[in-house]
C-alpha positions in Angstrom: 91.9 110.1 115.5 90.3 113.5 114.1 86.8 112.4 115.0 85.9 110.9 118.2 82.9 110.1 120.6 79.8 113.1 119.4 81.8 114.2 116.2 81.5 110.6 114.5 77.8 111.4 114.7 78.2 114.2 112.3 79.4 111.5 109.8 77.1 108.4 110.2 73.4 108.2 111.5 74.0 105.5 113.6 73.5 106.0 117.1 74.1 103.6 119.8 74.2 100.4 120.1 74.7 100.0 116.4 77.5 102.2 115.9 80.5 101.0 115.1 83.0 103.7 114.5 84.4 105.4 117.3 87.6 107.4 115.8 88.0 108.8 112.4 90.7 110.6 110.7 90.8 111.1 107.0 94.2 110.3 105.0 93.1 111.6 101.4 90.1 112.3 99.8 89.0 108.8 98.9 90.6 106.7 102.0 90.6 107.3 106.1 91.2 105.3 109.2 88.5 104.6 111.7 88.9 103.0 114.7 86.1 100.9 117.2 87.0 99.4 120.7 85.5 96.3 121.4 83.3 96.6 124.5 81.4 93.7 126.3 78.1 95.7 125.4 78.7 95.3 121.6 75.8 94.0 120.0 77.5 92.1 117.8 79.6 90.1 120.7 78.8 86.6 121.1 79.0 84.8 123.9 82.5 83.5 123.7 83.5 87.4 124.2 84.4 88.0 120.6 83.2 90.1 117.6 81.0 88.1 114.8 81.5 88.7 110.7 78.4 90.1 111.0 80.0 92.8 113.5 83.4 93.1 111.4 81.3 93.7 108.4 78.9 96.0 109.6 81.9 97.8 111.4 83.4 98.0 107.7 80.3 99.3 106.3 79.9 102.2 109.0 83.8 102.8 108.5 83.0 103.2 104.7 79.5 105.8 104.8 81.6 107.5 107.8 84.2 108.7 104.8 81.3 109.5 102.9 79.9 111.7 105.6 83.5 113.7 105.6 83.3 114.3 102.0 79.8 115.7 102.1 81.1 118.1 105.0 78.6 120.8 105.8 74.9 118.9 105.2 72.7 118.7 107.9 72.6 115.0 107.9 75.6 112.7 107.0 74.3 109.8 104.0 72.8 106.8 105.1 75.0 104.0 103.7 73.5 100.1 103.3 74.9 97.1 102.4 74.2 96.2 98.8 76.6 93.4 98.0 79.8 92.1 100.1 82.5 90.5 97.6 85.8 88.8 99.1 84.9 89.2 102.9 88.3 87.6 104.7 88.0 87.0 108.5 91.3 85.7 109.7 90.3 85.5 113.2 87.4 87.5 115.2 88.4 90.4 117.5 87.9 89.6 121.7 86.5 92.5 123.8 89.0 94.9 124.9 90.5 94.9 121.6 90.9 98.1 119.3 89.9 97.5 115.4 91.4 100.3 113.0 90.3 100.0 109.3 91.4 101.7 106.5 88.6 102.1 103.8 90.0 103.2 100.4 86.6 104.1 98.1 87.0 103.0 94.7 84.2 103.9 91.7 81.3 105.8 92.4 78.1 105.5 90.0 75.4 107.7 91.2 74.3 106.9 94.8 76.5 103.3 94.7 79.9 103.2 95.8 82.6 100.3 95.5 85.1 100.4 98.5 87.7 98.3 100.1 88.4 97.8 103.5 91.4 96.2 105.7 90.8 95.7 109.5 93.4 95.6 111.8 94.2 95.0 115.3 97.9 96.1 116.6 99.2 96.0 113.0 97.6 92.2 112.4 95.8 91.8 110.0 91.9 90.3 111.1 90.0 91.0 107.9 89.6 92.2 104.8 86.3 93.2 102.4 85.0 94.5 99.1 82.3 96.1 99.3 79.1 98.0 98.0 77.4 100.3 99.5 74.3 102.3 99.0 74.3 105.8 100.0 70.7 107.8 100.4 
């Protein structure tokens, strides 16, 4: 990945525990890949040792402002992306800790500050879930 570990900061404002990109390497300039390894300290783990929707989702939605951070290179603070509508979330299983998630985001139309994206989420090639979303960027 391009990004890793302090440089993901420059793209997203969220800090620990809630962030939930770790890797980032842009492919053009509307998609990237990001990556997150699923640690035991997740916030979003439950107690059967595996990653909620929730998680997935908001891992999705970090993976999506983290692109938009790249492509507004050079401000002082990356955008601050929220949730406004999730269409078509698939979750075809839920990732266990240990496990590495890579997502490819591919942005679609942009009107003003809202964005339409797509996301797929994979672990070793497998698919584990996929999501439309809208996202709000300040």
């Amino acid at each position: 990945m391009k990004y890793a570990g302090k440089d993901i900061e420059r793209l997203i404002p969220q800090r620990p525990p809630f962030m939930m990109v770790d890797g980032f390497e842009p492919l053009s300039d509307d998609s990237a890949a990001t990556a997150l390894c699923i640690s035991r300290n997740n916030y979003f783990i439950l107690d059967d040792g595996e990653l909620s929707e929730s998680g997935i989702i908001e891992h999705q939605a970090q993976s999506v402002s983290a692109l938009a951070g790249y492509r507004a290179a050079g401000s002082d603070n990356p955008p601050v992306g929220i949730i406004g509508e999730v269409k078509h979330f698939e979750c075809l299983r839920r990732p266990k800790v240990g496990e590495r998630l890579v997502t490819t985001v591919q942005m679609g139309m942009t009107f003003g500050n809202v964005t339409l994206a797509k996301c797929e989420t994979a672990i070793d090639g497998e698919t584990v879930a996929r999501i439309n979303i809208k996202v709000f960027m300040q």
